[in-house]
Structures are given as C-alpha cells and as structure tokens.
SEVO-902227 format. One record per residue: x, y, z of N, C-alpha, C in turn; residue in one letter. Coordinates in nm, 3 decimals. Layout:
rec n_east=X	n_north=Y	n_up=Z	ca_east=X	ca_north=Y	ca_up=Z	c_east=X	c_north=Y	c_up=Z	res=A
...
This chain:
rec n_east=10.814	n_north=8.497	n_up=15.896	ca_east=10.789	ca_north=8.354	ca_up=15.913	c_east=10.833	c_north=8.311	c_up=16.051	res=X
rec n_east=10.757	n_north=8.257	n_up=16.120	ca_east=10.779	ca_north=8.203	ca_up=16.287	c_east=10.840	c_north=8.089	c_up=16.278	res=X
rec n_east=10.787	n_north=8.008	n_up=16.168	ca_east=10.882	ca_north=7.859	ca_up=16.195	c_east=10.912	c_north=7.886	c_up=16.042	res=X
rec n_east=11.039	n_north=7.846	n_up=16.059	ca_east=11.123	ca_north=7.827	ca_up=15.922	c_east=11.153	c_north=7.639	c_up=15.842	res=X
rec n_east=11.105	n_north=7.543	n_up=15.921	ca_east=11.094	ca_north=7.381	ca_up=15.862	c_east=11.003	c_north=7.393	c_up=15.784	res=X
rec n_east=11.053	n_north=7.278	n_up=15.715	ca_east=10.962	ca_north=7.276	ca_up=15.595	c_east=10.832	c_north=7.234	c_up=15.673	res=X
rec n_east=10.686	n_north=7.207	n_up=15.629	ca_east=10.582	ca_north=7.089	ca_up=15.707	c_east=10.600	c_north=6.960	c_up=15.698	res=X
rec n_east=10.691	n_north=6.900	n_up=15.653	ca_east=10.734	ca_north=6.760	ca_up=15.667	c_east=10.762	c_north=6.729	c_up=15.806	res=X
rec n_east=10.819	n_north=6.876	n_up=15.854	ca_east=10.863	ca_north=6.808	ca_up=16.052	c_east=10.753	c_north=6.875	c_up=16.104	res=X
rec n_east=10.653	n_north=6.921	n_up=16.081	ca_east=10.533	ca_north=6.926	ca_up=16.195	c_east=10.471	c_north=6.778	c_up=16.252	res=X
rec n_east=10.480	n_north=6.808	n_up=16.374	ca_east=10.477	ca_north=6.599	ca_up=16.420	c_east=10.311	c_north=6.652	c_up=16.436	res=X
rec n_east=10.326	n_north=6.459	n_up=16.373	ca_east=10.157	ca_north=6.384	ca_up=16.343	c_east=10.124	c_north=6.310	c_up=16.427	res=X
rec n_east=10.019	n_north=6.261	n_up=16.416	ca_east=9.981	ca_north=6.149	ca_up=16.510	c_east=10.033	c_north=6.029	c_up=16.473	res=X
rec n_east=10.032	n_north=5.916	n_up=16.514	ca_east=10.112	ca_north=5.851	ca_up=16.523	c_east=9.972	c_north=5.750	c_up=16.412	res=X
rec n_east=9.993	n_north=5.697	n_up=16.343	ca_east=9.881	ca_north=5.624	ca_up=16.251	c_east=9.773	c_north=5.520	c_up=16.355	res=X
rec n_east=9.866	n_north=5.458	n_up=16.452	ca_east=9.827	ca_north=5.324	ca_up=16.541	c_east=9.866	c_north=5.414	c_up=16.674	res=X
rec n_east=9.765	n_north=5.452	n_up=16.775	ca_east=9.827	ca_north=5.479	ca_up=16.929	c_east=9.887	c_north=5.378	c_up=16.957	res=X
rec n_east=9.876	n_north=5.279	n_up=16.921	ca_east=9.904	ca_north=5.155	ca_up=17.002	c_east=9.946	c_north=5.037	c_up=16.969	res=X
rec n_east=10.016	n_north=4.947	n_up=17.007	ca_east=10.040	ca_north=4.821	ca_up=16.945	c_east=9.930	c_north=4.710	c_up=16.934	res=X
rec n_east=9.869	n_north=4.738	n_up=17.050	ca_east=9.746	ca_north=4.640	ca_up=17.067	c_east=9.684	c_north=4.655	c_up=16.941	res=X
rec n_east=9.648	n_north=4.849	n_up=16.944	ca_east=9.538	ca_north=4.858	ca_up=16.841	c_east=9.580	c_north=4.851	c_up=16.683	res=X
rec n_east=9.691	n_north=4.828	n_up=16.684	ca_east=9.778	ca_north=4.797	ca_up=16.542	c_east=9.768	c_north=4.631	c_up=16.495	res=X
rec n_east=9.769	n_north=4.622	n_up=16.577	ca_east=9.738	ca_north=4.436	ca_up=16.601	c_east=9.608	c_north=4.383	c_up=16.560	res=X
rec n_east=9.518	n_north=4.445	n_up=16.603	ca_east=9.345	ca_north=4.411	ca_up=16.539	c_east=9.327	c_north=4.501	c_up=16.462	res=X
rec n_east=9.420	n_north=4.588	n_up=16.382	ca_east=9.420	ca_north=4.632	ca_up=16.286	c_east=9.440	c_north=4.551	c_up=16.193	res=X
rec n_east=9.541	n_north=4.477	n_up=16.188	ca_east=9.591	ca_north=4.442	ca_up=16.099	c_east=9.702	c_north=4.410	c_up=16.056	res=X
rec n_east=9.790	n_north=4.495	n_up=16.119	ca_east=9.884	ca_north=4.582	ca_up=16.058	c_east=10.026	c_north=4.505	c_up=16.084	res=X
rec n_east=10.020	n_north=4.379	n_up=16.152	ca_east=10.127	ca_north=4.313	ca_up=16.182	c_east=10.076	c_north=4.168	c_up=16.154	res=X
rec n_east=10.178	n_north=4.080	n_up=16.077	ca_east=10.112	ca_north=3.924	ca_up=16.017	c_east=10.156	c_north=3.867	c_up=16.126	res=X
rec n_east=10.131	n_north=3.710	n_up=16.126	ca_east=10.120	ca_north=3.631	ca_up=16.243	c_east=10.298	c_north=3.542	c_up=16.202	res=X
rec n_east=10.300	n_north=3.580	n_up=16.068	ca_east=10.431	ca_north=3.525	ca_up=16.063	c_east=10.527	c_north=3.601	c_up=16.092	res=X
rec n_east=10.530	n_north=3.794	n_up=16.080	ca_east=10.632	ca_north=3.820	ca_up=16.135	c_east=10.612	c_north=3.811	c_up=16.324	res=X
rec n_east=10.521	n_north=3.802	n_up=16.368	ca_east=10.548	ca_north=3.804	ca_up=16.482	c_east=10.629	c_north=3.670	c_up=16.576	res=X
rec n_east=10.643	n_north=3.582	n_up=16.482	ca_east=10.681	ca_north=3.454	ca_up=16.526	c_east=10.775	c_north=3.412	c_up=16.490	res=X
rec n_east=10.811	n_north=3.491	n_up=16.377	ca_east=10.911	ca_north=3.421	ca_up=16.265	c_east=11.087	c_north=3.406	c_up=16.334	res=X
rec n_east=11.078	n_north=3.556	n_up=16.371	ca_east=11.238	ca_north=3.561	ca_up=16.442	c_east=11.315	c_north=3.516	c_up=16.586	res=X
rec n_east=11.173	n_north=3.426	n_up=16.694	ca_east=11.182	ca_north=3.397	ca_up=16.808	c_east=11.226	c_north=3.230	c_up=16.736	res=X
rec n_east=11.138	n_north=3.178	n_up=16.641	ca_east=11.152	ca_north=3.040	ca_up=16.570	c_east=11.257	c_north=3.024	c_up=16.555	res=X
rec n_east=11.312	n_north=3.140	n_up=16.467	ca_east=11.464	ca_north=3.104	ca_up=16.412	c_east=11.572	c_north=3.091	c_up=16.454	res=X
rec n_east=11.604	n_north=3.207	n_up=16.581	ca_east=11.645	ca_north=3.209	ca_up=16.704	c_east=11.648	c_north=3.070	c_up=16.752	res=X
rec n_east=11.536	n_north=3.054	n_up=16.826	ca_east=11.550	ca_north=2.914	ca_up=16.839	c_east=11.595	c_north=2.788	c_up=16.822	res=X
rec n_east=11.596	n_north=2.780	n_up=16.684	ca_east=11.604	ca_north=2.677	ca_up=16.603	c_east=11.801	c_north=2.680	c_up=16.576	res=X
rec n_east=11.840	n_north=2.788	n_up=16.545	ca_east=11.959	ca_north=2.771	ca_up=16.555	c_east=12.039	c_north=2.769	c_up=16.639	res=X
rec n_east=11.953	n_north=2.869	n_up=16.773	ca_east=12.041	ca_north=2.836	ca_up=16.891	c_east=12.069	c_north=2.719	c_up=16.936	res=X
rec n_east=11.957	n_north=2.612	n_up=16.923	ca_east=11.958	ca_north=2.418	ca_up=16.966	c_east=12.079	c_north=2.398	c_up=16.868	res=X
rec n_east=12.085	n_north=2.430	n_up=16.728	ca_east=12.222	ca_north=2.354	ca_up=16.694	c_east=12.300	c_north=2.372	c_up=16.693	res=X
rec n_east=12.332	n_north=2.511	n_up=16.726	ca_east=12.460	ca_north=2.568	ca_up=16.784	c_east=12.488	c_north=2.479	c_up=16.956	res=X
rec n_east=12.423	n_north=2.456	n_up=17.037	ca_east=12.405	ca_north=2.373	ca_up=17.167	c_east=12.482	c_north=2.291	c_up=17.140	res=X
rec n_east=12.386	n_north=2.225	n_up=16.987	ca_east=12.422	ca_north=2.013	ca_up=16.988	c_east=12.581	c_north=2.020	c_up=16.943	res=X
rec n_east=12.589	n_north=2.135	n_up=16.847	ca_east=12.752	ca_north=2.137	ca_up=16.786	c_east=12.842	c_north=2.127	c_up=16.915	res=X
rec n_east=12.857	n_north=2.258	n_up=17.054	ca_east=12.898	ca_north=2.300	ca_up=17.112	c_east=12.921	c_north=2.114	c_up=17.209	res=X
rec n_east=12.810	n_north=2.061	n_up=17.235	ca_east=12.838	ca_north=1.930	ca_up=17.306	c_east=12.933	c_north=1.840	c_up=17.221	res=X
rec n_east=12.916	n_north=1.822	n_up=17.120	ca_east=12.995	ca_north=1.734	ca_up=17.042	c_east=13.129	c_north=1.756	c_up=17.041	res=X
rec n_east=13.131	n_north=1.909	n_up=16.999	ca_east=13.293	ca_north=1.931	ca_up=17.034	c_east=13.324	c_north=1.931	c_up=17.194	res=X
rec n_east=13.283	n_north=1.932	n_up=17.281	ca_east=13.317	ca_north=1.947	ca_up=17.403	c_east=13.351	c_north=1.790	c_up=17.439	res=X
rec n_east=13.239	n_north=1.689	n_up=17.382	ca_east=13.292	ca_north=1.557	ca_up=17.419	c_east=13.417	c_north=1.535	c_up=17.359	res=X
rec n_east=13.410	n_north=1.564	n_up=17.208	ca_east=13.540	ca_north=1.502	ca_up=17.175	c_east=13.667	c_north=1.546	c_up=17.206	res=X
rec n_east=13.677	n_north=1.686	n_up=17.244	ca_east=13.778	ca_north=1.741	ca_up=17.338	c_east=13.799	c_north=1.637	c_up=17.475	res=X
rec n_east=13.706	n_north=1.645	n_up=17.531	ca_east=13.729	ca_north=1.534	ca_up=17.639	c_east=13.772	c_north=1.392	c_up=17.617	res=X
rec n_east=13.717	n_north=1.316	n_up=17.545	ca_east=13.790	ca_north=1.217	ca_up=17.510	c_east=13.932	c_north=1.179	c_up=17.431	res=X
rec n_east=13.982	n_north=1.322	n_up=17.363	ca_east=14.096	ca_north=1.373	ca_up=17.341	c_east=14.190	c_north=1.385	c_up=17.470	res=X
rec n_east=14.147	n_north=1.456	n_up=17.562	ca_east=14.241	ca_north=1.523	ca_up=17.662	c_east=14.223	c_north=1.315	c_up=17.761	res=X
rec n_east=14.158	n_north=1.270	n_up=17.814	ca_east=14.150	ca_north=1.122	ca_up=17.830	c_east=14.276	c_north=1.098	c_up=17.778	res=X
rec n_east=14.311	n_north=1.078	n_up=17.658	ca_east=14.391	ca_north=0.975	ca_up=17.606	c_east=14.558	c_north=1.008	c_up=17.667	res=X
rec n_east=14.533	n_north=1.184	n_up=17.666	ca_east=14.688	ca_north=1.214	ca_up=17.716	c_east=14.735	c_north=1.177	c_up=17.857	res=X
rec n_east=14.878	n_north=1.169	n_up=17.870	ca_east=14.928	ca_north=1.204	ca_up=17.976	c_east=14.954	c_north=1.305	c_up=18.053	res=X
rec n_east=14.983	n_north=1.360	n_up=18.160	ca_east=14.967	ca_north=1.431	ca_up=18.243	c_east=15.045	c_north=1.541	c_up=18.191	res=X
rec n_east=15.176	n_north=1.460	n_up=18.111	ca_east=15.307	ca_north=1.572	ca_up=18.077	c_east=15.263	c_north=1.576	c_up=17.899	res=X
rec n_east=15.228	n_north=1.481	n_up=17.837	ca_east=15.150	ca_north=1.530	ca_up=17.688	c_east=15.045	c_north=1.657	c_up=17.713	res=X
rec n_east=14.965	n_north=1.666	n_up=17.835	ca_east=14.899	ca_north=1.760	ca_up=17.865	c_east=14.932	c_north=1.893	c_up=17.847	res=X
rec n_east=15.082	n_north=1.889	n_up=17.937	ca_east=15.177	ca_north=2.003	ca_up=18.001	c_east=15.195	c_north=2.064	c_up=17.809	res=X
rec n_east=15.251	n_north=1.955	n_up=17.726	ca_east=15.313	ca_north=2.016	ca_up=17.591	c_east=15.214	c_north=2.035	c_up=17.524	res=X
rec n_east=15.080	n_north=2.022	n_up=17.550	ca_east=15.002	ca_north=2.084	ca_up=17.458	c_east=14.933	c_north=2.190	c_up=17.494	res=X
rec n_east=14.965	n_north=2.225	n_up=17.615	ca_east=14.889	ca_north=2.341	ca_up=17.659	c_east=15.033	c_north=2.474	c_up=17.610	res=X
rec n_east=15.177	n_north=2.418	n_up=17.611	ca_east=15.284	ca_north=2.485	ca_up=17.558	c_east=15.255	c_north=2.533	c_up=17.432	res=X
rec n_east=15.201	n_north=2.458	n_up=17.351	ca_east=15.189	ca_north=2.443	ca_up=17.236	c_east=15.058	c_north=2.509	c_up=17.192	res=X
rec n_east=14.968	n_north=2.491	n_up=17.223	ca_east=14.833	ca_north=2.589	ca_up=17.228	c_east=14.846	c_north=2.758	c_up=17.264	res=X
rec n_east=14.887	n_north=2.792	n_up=17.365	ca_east=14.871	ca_north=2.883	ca_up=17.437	c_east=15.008	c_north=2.976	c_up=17.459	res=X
rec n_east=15.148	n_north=2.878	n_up=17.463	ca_east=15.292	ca_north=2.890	ca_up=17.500	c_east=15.318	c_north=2.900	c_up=17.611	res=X
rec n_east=15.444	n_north=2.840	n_up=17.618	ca_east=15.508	ca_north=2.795	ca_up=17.740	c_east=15.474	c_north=2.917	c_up=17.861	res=X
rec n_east=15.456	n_north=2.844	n_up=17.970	ca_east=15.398	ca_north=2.911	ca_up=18.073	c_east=15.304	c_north=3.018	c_up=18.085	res=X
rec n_east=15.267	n_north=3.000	n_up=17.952	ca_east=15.124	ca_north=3.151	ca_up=17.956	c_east=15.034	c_north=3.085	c_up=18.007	res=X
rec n_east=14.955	n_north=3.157	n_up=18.093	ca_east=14.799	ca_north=3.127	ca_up=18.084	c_east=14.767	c_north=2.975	c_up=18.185	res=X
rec n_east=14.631	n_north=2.948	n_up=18.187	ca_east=14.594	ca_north=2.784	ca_up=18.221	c_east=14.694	c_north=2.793	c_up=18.387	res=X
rec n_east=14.719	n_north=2.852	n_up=18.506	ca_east=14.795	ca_north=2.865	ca_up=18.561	c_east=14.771	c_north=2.775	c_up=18.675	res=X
rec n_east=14.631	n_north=2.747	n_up=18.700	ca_east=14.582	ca_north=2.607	ca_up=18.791	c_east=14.608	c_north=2.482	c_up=18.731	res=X
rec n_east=14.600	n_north=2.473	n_up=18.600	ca_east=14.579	ca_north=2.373	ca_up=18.523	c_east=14.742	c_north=2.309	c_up=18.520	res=X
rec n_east=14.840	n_north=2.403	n_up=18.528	ca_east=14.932	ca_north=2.399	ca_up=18.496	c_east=14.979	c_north=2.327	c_up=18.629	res=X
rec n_east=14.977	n_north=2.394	n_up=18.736	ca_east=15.019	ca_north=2.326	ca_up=18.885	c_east=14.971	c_north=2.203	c_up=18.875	res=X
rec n_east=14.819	n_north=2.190	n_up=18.852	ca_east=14.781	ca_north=2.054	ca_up=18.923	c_east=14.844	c_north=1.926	c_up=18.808	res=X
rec n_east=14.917	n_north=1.988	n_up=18.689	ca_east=14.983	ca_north=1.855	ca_up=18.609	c_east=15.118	c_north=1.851	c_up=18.603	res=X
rec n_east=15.181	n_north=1.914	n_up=18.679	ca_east=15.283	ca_north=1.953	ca_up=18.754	c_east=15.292	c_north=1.796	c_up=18.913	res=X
rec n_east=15.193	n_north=1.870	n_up=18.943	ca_east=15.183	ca_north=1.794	ca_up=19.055	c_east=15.130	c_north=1.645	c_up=19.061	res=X
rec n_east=15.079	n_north=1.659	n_up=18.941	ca_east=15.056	ca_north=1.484	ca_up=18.909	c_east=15.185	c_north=1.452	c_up=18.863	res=X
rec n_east=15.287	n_north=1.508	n_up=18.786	ca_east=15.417	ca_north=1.420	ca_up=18.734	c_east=15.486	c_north=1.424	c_up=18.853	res=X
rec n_east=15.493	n_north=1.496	n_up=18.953	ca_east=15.595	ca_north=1.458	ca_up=19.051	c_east=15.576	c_north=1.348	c_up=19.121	res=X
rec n_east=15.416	n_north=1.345	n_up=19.138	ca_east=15.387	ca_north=1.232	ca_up=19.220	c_east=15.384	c_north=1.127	c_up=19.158	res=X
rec n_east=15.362	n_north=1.070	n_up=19.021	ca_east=15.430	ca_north=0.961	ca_up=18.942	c_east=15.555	c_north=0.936	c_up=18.975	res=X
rec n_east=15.678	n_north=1.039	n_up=18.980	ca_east=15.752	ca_north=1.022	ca_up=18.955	c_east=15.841	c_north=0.964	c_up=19.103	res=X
rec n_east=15.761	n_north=0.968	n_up=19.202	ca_east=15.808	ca_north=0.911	ca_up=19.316	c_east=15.803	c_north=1.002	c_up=19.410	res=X
C-alpha cells in the first residue's frame, strides 16, 4: 500500500471555486451577509451613547469638587500618591496658589 489514509483525506475540489460563484449560487442568504455588520453596529452606537453619559456625569461630578476634594479622591480611587502624576502636580499647584 503507497498511501496508508483512509480516502476521507484525499483533497477534493472545493464545492464553490469561489465566493462570487457561491453567491449566485445560492449558497449564502442576504440575511447572513448583513446580519453581523447590523448588529455590530447597532450595539456599538449604544455602547458610544452609554460611554458619553457616563463621561458627562463624571464631569459634572469632578466640577463640583475642589481642587484638594480632588487630591482625596484620586487617594482614594487609585491610593495615595499612585498613579495620575500630572494630575496630581497641577492640583497641588492650584492649592498653593489659593493658598497665597
């Protein structure tokens, strides 16, 4: 015996050369071709509108604080002196300059 596989792995032709010609075949509906770009879509916009909403109300949150309420909630978020390291100077540098 020269080849020892079963004939299950002797390669075939492929049913469709082609996508085109699979297409005016038949062989693909008009809903799957559309269906998963739609959905995509559709949830990526409300994932967007969510993402703005929380971003405003973060902002109008951070508005209300003070410069040094700022300082303790970024302590408090993140911990003391980790991280935020611009953020941290420039509210730094707003309380000094309040402060005279």
């Amino acid at each position: 015996m020269e080849n020892n596989r079963p004939h299950s792995f002797i390669p075939r032709e492929p049913r469709f050369p082609s996508r085109e010609e699979a297409k005016k075949a038949g062989y693909f509906s008009r809903s799957y071709e559309t269906s998963v770009p739609q959905t995509y879509a559709k949830h990526s916009f409300a994932h967007q509108e969510k993402r703005k909403i929380s971003a405003e109300l973060c902002a109008e949150q951070r508005a209300k604080r003070s410069p040094k309420e700022q300082l303790d909630f970024l302590d408090y978020c993140i911990g003391k002196g980790k991280g935020a390291r611009r953020e941290r100077d420039r509210l730094n540098k707003m309380i000094k300059e309040a402060r005279g």
